[in-house]
PyMOL commands that place a pseudoatom at each C-alpha (Angstrom):
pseudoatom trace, name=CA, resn=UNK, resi=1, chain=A, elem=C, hetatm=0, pos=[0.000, 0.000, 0.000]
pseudoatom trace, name=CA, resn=UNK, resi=2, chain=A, elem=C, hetatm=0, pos=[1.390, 3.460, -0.942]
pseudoatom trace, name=CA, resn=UNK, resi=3, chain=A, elem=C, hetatm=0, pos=[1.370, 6.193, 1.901]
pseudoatom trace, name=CA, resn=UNK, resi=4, chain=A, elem=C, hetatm=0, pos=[-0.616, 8.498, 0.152]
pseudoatom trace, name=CA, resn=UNK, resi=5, chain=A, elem=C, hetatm=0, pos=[-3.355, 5.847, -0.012]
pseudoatom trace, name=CA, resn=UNK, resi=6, chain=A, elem=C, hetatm=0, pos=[-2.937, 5.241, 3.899]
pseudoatom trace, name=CA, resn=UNK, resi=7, chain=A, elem=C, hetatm=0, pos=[-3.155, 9.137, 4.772]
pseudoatom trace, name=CA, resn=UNK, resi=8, chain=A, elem=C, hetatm=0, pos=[-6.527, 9.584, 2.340]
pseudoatom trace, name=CA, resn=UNK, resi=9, chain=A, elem=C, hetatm=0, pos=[-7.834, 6.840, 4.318]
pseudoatom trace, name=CA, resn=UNK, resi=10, chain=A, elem=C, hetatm=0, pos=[-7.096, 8.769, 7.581]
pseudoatom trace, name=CA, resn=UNK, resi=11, chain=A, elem=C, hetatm=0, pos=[-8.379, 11.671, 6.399]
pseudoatom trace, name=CA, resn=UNK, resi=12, chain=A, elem=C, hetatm=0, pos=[-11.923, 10.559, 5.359]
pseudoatom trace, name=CA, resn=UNK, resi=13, chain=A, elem=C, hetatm=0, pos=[-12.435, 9.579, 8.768]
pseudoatom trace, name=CA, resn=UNK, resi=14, chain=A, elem=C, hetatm=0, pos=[-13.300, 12.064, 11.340]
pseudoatom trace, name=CA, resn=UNK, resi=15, chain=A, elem=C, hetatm=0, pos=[-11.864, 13.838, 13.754]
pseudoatom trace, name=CA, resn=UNK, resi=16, chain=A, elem=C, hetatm=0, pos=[-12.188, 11.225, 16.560]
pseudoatom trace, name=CA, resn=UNK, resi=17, chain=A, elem=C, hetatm=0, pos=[-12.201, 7.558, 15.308]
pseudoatom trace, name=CA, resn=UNK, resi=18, chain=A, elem=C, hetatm=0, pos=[-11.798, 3.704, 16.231]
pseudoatom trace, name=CA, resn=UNK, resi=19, chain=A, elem=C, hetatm=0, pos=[-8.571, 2.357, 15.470]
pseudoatom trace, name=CA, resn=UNK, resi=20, chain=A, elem=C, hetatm=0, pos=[-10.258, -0.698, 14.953]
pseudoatom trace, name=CA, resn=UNK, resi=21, chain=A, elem=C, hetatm=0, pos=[-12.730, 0.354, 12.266]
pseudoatom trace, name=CA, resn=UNK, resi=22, chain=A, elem=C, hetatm=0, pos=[-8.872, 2.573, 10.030]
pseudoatom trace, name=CA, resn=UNK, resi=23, chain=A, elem=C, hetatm=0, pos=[-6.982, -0.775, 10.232]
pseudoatom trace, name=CA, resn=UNK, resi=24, chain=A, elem=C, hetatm=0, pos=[-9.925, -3.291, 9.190]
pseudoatom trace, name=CA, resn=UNK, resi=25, chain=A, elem=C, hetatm=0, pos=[-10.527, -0.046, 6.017]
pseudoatom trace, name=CA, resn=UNK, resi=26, chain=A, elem=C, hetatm=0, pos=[-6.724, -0.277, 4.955]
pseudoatom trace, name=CA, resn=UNK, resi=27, chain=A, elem=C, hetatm=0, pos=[-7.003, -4.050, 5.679]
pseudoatom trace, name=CA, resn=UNK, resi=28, chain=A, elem=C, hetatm=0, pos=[-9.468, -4.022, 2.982]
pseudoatom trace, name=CA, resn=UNK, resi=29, chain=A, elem=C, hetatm=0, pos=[-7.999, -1.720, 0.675]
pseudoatom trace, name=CA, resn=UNK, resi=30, chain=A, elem=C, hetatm=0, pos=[-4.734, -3.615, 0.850]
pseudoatom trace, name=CA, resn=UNK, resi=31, chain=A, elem=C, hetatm=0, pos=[-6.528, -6.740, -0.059]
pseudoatom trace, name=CA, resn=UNK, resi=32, chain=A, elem=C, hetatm=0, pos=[-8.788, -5.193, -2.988]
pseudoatom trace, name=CA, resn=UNK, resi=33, chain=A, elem=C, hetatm=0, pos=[-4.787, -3.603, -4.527]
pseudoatom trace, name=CA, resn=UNK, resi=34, chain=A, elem=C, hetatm=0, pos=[-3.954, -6.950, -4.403]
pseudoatom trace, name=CA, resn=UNK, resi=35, chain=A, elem=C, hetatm=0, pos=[-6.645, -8.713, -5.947]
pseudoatom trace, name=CA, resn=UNK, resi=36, chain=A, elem=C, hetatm=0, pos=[-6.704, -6.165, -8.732]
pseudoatom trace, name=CA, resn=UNK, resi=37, chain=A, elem=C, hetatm=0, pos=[-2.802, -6.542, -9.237]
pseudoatom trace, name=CA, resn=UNK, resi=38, chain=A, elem=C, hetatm=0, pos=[-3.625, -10.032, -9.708]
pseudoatom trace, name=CA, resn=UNK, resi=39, chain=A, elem=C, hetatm=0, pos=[-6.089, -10.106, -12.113]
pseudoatom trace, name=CA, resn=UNK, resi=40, chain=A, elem=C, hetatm=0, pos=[-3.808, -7.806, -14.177]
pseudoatom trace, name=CA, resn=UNK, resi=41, chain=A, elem=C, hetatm=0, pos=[-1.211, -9.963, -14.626]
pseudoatom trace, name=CA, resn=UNK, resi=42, chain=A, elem=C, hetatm=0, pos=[-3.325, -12.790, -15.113]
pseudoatom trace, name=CA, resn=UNK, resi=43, chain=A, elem=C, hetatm=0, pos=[-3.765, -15.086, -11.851]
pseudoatom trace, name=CA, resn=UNK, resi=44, chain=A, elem=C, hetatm=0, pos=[-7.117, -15.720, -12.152]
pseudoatom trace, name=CA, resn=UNK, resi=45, chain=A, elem=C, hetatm=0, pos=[-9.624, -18.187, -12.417]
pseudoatom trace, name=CA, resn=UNK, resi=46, chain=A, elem=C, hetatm=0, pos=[-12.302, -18.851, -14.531]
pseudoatom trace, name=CA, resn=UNK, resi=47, chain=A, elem=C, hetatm=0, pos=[-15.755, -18.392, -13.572]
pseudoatom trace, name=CA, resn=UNK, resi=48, chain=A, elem=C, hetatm=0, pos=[-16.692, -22.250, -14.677]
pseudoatom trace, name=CA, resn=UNK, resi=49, chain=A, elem=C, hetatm=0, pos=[-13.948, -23.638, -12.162]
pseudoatom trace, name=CA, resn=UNK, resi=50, chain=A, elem=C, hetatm=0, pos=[-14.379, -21.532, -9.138]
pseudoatom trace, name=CA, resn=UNK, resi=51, chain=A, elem=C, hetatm=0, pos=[-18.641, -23.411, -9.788]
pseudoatom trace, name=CA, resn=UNK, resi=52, chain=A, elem=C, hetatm=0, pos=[-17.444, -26.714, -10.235]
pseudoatom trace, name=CA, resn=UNK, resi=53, chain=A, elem=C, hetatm=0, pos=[-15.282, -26.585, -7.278]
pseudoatom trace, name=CA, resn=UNK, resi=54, chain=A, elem=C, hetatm=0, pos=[-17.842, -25.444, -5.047]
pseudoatom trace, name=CA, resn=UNK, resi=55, chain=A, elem=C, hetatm=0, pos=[-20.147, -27.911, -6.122]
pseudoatom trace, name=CA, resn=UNK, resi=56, chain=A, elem=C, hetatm=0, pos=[-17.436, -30.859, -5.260]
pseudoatom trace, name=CA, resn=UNK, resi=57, chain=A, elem=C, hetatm=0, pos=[-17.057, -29.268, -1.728]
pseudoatom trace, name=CA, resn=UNK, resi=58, chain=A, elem=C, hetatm=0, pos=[-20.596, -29.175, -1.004]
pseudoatom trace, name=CA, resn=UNK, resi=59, chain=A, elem=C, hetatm=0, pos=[-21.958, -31.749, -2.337]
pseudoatom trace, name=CA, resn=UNK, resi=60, chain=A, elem=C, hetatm=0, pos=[-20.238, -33.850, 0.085]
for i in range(1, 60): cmd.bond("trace and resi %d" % i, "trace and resi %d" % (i + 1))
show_as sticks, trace
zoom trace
């Protein structure tokens, strides 16, 4: 996560805040970067599979 991205986050909270609620927001945006950065460069999996495999583990 870049800095900049860190101190928007703190600043569209307001003045007074839970610590708990800024870490679990950068948590997320950390994760969503991520996820994005890997469907970029192409680690994904298709739609089909990601059914399929569900059905297998439920089925059970």
């Amino acid at each position: 996560m870049k800095k900049q991205t860190a101190l928007n986050t703190i600043n569209e909270f307001p003045k007074e805040f839970n610590l708990e609620e800024l870490l679990e927001r950068l948590i997320f945006i950390e994760k969503v970067e991520h996820g994005i950065a890997q469907a970029k460069s192409g680690k994904t999996t298709e739609h089909n599979k990601v059914v399929e495999s569900f059905r297998k583990k439920w089925s059970k």
